[in-house]
C-alpha positions as CSV (number, residue, x, y, z in Angstrom):
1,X,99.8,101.4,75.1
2,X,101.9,102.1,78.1
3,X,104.4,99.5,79.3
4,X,103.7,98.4,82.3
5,X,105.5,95.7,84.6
6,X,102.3,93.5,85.3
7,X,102.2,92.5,81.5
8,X,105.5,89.8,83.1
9,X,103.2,88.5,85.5
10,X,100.2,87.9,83.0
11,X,102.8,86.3,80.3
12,X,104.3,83.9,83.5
13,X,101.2,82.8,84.6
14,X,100.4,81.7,80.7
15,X,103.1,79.9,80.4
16,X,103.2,78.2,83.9
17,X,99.6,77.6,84.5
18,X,97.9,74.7,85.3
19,X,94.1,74.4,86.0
20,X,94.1,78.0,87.1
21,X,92.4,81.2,86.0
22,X,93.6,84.6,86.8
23,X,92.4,87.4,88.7
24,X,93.1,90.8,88.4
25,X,92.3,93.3,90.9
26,X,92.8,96.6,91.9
27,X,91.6,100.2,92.4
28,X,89.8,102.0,89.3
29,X,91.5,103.4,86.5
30,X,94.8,101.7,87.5
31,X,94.8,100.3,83.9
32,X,94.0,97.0,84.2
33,X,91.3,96.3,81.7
34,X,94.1,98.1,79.4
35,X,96.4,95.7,80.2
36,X,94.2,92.9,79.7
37,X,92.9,93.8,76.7
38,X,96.6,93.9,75.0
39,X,97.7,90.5,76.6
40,X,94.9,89.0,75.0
41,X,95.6,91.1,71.5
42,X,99.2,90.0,71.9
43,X,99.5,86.4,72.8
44,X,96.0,84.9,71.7
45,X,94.3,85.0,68.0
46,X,90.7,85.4,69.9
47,X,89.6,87.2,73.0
48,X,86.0,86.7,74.2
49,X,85.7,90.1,76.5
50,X,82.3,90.0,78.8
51,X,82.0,93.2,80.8
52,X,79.4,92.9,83.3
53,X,79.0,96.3,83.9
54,X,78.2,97.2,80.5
55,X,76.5,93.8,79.8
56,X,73.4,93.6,82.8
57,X,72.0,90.7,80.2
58,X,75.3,88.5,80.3
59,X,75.1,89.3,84.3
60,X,71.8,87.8,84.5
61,X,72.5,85.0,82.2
62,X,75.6,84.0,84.1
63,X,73.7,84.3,87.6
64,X,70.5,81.8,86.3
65,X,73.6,79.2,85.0
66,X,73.8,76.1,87.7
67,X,76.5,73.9,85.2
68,X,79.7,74.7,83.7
69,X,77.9,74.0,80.3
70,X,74.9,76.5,80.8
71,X,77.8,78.9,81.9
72,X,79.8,78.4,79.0
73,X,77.5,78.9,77.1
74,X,76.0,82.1,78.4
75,X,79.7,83.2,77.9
76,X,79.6,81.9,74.2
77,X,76.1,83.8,73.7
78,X,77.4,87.6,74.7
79,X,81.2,87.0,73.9
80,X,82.7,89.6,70.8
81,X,84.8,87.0,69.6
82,X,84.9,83.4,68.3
83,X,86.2,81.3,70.8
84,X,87.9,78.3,69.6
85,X,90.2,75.9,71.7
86,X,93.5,76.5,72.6
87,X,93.4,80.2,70.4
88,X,91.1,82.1,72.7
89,X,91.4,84.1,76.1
90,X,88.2,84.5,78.0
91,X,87.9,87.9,79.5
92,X,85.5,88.3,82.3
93,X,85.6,92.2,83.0
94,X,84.2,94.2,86.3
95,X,83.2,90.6,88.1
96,X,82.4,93.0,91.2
97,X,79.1,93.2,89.1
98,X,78.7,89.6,89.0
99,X,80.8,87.9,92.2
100,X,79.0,84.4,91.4
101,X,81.5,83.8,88.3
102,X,84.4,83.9,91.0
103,X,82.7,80.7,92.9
104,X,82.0,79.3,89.4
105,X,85.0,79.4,87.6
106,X,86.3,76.6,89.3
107,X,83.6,74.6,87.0
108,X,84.9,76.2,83.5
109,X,88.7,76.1,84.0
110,X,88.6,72.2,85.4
111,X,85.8,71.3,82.6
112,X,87.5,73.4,79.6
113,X,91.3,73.3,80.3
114,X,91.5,74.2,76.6
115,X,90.9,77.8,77.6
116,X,92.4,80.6,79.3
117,X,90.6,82.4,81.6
118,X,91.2,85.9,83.2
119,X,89.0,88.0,85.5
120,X,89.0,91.1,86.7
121,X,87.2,93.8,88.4
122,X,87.7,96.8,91.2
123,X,86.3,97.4,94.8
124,X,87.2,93.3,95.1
125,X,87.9,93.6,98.7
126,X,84.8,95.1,99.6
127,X,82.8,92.7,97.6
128,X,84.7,90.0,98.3
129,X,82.3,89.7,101.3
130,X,79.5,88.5,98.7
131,X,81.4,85.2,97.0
132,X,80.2,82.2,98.6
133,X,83.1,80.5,97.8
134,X,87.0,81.5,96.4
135,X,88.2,78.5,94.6
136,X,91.3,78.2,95.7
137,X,94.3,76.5,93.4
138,X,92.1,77.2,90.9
139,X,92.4,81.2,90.8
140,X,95.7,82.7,90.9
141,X,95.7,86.4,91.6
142,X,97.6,90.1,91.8
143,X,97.2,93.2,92.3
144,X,97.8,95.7,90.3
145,X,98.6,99.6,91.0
146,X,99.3,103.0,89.3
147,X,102.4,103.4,87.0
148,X,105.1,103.5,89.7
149,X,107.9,105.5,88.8
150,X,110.2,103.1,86.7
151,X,107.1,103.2,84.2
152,X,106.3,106.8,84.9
153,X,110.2,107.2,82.6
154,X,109.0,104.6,80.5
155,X,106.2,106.2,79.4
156,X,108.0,109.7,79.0
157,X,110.3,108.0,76.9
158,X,113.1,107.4,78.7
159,X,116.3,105.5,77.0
160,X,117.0,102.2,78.7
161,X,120.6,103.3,79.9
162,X,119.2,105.9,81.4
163,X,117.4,103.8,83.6
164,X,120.1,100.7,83.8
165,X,122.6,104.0,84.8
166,X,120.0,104.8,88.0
167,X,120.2,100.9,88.6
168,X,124.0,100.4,88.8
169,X,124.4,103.6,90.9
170,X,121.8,102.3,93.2
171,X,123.7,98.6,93.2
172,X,127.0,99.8,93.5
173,X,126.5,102.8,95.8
174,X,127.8,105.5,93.7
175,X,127.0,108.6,92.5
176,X,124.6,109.1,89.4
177,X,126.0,110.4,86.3
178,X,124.7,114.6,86.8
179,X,123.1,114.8,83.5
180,X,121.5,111.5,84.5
181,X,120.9,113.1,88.2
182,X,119.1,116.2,86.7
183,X,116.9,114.4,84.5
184,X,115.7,112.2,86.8
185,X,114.7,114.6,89.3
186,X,113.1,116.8,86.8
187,X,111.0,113.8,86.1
188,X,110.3,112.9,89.5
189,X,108.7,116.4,90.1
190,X,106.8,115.7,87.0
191,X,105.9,112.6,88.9
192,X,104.5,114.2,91.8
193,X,102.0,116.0,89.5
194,X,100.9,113.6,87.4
195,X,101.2,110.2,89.5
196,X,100.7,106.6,88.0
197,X,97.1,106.8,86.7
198,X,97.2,105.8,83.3
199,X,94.8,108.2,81.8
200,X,96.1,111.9,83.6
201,X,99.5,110.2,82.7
202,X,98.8,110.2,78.8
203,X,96.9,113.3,78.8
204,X,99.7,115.0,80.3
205,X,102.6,113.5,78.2
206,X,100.8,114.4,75.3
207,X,99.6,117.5,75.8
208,X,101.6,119.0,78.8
209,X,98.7,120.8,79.6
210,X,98.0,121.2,83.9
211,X,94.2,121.9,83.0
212,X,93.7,118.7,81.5
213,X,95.5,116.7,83.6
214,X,93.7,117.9,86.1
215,X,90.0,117.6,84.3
216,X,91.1,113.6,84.5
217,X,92.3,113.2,88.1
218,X,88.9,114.9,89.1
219,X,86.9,112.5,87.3
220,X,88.5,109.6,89.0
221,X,88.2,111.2,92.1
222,X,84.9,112.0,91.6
223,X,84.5,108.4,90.5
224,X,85.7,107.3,93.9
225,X,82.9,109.3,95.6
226,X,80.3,107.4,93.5
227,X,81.7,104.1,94.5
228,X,81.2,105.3,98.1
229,X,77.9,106.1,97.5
230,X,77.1,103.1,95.4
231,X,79.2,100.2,97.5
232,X,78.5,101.7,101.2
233,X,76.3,99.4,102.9
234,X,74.5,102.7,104.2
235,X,74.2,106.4,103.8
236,X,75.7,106.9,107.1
237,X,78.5,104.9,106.2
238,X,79.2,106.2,102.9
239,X,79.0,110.0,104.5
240,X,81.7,108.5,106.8
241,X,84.2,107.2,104.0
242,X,84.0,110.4,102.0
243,X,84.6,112.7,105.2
244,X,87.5,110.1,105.8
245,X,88.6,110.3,102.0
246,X,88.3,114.2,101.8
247,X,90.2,114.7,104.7
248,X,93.1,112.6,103.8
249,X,95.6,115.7,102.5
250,X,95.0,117.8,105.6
251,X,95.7,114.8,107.4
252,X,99.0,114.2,105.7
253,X,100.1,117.7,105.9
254,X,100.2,117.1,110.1
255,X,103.3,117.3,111.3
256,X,103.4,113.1,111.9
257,X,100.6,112.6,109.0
258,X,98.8,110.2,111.3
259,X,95.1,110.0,110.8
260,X,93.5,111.6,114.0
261,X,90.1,110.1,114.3
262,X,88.8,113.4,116.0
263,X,89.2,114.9,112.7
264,X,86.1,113.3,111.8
265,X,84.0,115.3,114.0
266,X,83.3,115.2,117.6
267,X,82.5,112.6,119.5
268,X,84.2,110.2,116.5
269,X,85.8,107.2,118.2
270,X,87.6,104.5,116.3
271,X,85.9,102.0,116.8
272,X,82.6,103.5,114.8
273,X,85.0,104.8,112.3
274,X,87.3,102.0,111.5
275,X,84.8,100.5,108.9
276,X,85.7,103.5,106.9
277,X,89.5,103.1,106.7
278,X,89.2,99.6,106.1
279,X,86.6,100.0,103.1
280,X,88.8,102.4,101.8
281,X,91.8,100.6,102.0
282,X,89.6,97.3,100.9
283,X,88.8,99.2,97.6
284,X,92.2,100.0,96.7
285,X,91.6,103.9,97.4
286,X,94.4,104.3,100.2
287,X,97.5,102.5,101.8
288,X,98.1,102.0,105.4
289,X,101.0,101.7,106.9
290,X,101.1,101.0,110.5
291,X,102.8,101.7,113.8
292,X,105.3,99.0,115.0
293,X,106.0,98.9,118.7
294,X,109.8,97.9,117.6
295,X,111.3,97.6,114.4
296,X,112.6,94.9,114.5
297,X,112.0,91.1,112.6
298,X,108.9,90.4,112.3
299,X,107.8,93.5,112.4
300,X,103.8,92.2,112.1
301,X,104.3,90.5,115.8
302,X,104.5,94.5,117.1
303,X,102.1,96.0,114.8
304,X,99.3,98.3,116.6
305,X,96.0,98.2,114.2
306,X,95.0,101.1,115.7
307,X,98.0,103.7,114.8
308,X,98.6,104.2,111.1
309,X,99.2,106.5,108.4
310,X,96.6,106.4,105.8
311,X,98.3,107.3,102.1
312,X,96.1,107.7,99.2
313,X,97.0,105.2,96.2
314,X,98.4,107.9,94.0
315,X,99.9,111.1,94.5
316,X,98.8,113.0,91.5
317,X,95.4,112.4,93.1
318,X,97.1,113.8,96.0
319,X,98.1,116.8,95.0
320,X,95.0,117.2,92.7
321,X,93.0,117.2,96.1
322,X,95.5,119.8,97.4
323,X,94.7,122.3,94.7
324,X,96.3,124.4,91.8
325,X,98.4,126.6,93.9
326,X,100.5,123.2,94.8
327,X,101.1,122.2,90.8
328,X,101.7,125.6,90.4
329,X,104.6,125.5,93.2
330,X,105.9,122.2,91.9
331,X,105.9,123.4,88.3
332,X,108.4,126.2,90.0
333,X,110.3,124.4,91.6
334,X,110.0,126.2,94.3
335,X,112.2,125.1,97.3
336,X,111.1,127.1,100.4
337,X,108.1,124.7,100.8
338,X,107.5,121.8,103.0
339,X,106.7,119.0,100.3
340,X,107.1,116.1,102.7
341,X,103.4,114.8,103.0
342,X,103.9,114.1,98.9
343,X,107.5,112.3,99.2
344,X,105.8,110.3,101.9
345,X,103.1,109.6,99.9
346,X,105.5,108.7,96.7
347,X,107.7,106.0,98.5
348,X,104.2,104.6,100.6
349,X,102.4,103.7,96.6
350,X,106.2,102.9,95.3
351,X,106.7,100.4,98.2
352,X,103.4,98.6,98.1
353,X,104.0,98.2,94.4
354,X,107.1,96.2,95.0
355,X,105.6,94.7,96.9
356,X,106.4,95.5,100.7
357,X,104.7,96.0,104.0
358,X,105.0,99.2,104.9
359,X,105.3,100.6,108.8
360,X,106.5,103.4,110.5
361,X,107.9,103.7,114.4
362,X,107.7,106.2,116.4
363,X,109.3,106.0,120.6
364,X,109.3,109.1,122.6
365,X,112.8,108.4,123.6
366,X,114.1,107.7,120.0
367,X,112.0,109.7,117.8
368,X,109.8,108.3,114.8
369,X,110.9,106.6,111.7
370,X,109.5,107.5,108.5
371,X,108.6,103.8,107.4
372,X,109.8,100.4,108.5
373,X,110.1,97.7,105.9
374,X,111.6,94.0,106.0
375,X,112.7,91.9,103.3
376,X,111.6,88.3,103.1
377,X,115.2,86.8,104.5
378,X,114.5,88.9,108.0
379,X,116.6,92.0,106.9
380,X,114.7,94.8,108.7
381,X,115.5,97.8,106.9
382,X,114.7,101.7,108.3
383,X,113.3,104.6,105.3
384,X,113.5,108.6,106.3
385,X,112.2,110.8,103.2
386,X,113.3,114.2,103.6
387,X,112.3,116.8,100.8
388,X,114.3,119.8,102.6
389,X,117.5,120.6,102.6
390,X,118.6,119.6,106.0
391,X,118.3,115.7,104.7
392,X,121.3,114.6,107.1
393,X,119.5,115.8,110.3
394,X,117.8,112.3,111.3
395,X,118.6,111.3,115.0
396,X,115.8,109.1,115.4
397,X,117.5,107.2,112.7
398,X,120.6,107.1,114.4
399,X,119.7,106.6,117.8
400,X,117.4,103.5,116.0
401,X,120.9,102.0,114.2
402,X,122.9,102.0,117.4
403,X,120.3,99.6,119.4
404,X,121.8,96.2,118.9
405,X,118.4,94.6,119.6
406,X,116.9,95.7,116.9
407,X,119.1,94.3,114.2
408,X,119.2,96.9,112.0
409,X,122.5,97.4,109.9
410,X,121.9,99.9,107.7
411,X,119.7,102.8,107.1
412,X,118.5,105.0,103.6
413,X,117.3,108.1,103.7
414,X,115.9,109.8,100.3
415,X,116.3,113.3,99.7
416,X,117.1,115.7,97.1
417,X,120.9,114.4,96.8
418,X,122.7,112.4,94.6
419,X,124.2,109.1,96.2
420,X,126.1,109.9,99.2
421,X,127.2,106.5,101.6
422,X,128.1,106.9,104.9
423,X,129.1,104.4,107.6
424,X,125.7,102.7,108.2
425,X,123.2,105.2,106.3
426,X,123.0,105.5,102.4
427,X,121.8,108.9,101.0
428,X,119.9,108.6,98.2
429,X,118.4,110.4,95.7
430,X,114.2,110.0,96.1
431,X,114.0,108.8,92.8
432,X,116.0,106.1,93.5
433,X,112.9,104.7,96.0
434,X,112.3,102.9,92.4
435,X,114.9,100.4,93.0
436,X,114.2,99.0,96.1
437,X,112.7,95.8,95.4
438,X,111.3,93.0,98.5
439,X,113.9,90.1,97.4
440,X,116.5,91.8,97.3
């Protein structure tokens, strides 16, 4: 069982709770059945798991049910487990299958308090459009992604000083001990192989075997492709999402990786095609991250809707899409290539794991910022990624810094360095894009 940080959230909301369920969402294979199941192993002495994918006769049970009695008991009749009161979690798996139970939990948690309740399913945002009715204070909810990279070194066993040394560097702006230093950036690279997905991440931990990790990432992304088929609300559509999802790594590797709609074919304006970005982004497949007019607090009053970056929501499935020759590189080390579309992409899935909103500026007289993000006090902070060597080449940076109206103090850029301050820009090494956290 890998750790993974979301197993705090499920343990706060236990303890904490009052008539509220929980919901889980997320893209596919991010682990969060997984993590489910264990919280329920762990803190309860019986879990009643109903997957409605798997279980089309509990589906249709729970869809005829009109009470909170005729749903319990449908739950009772094709639960796997005794449920007895205040021992048991009720599990309700892949509710994108059956969106009713999301208007109907309501009904269970205020009619059987003496239960705990927690749902979850994938492709939540496209279905969402289907649930007559969100409860609200009666479902709490998050989000969960791929292993980001703290849990990346937790899971390749990692010593906790290790990673306590990477957080005291990063707090007290000082270099990282070089052994340290080394490993970490060995790791990283690993990183940008495998990504966060639970299943290439154990297969490749285990067997260090490219081939296999591999095998994995293309089933998911193959799973993906289903989903388009299967979730689209037409066949025109769905061709639409998958030319928009199979184009995303040439995309990236543009010069400013921003999605050109004219990709998709001629004639292709945005307004016909920005279903498609949103359904991905909806499904958890990609993260945006949008053009600012300024950067400066708050940076949603400048946003443009219209100009944005679209990431995909790991980079292992990133550089699965761009082929063997790329792992091959990476395995190398090889420096005399242009890796920037995968840094990008790291510190995009690393930031909306922490929890940020992510933009990017770009001003014909400044120059364009790499991403944008702001922390919840007003603190407007600027993020360059550079995978080169030339990593303290960054005017648009510095021209950015020195306009007073924009209120920005300080600037990081991550690169293949160890820490380096200087008067109002940290260097930092990329690895350390695991420490930024929103509150801080």
């Amino acid at each position: 069982m890998l750790k993974r940080k979301a197993m705090q959230k499920l343990e706060f909301w236990k303890s904490h709770k009052g008539k509220q369920a929980m919901l889980v969402d997320g893209a596919r294979q991010v682990g969060k059945s997984t993590l489910i199941g264990e919280f329920g192993r762990t803190h309860y002495r019986h879990m009643a798991r109903i997957d409605f994918i798997d279980s089309p006769q509990a589906r249709a049970a729970v869809d005829a049910t009109n009470t909170a009695d005729d749903l319990f008991l449908a739950i009772s009749a094709y639960s796997n487990d005794e449920l007895v009161p205040g021992e048991t979690l009720v599990f309700l798996d892949e509710i994108q299958a059956c969106s009713d139970v999301v208007t109907k939990v309501k009904f269970l948690v205020e009619r059987y308090p003496e239960y705990d309740f927690v749902l979850s399913g994938s492709l939540l945002g496209v279905e969402i459009t289907s649930i007559e009715s969100v409860p609200v204070g009666y479902l709490d909810s998050f989000t969960m992604y791929p292993l980001d990279f703290e849990e990346y070194c937790w899971a390749a066993g990692v010593p906790s000083n290790v990673i306590e040394e990477v957080r005291n560097a990063y707090q007290e702006r000082r270099a990282v001990n070089e052994a340290v230093h080394r490993r970490m950036t060995d790791l990283f690279h690993d990183y940008l192989l495998t990504g966060g997905m639970p299943d290439p991440v154990n297969v490749f931990l285990e067997q260090h075997n490219i081939q296999a990790l591999r095998n994995r990432q293309r089933a998911i992304i193959n799973r993906y492709r289903e989903d388009i088929s299967k979730y689209a609300d037409s066949v025109t559509q769905a061709r639409m999402i998958r030319r928009i999802f199979d184009l995303l790594p040439s995309e990236l590797n543009q010069q400013n990786k921003r999605f050109r709609v004219t990709s998709l074919g001629k004639g292709a304006r945005m307004d016909r095609s920005e279903d498609g970005f949103l359904w991905l982004v909806d499904a958890g497949v990609a993260l945006p991250v949008y053009n600012v007019d300024e950067p400066r607090y708050p940076l949603m009053m400048s946003m443009k809707s219209r100009l944005f970056k679209l990431f995909l929501n790991d980079v292992g499935l990133l550089t699965c899409m761009c082929g063997m020759d790329v792992a091959r590189d990476l395995l190398n080390d090889r420096t005399d290539i242009n890796y920037g579309a995968l840094y990008e992409n790291v510190v995009a899935q690393e930031l909306a794991a922490h929890g940020f909103s992510s933009y990017y500026f770009k001003n014909n007289a400044i120059g364009e910022l790499d991403f944008v993000v702001e922390h919840p006090r007003g603190r407007v902070t600027p993020i360059e990624v550079k995978s080169g060597k030339s990593y303290k080449r960054h005017s648009a940076m510095s021209k950015a810094l020195s306009i007073a109206n924009y209120g920005m103090d300080r600037g990081i850029v991550l690169a293949e360095t160890n820490v380096q301050v200087g008067d109002s820009i940290d260097y930092l090494p990329v690895y350390m894009m695991s420490q930024l956290q929103y509150d801080e």
